[in-house]
N, C-alpha and C positions, 0 to 999 in steps of 0.2 A: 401555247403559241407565243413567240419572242418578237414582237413585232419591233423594227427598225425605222430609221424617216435616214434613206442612205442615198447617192448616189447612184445613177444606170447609163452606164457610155451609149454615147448613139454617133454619128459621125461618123465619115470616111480616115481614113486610114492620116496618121497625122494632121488629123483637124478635128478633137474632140469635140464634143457637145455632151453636158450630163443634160437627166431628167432628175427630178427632185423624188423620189418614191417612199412609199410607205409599203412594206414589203415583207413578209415571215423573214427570218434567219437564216431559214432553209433553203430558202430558193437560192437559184444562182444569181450574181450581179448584175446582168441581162434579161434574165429573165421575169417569171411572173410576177406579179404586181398585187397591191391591195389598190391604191389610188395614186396617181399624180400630181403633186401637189406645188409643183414648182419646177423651173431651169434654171442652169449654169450655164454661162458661154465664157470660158477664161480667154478664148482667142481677141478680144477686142480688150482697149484700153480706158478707163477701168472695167474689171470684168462685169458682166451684164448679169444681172438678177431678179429673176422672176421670182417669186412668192405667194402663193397664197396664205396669208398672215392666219386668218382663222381656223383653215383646214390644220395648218401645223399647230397650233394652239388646242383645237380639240383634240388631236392625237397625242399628244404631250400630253393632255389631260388624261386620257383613256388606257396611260403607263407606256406607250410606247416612246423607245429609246435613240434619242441621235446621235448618229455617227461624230468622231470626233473632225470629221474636214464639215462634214452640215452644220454644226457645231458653230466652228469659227464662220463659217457663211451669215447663218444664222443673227449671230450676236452682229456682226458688221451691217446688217442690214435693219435691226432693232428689236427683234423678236425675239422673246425674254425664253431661256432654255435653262432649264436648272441643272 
């Protein structure tokens, strides 16, 4: 099992909102989840960042893999991602 820490759109229709997820490879973009570990809200200026620092920490630890936009999220918020 490939597990990911990706992005999951929520929002109405031209007014995104991500969830921060940690999630098989398999599943669809939207759908099922392992855990929630954070938000994005790009609509406001600068974009707003939720995190939970240690849940992504342990799962970085545990092999799973961030997406390259969680990535850059990531590192601008200080959360060390190899």
């Amino acid at each position: 099992m490939a597990v990911k820490i990706r992005l999951a759109r929520c929002g109405r229709k031209k007014r995104p909102f991500y969830r921060m997820v940690v999630a098989d490879e398999r599943y669809a973009r939207d759908g099922r989840f392992i855990e929630k570990v954070g938000t994005y809200n790009p609509l406001v200026n600068p974009a707003e960042v939720v995190v939970a620092k240690d849940r992504i920490e342990h799962w970085l630890g545990q092999g799973a893999q961030a997406t390259r936009t969680v990535k850059s999220i990531l590192k601008k918020e200080g959360v060390a991602v190899s």
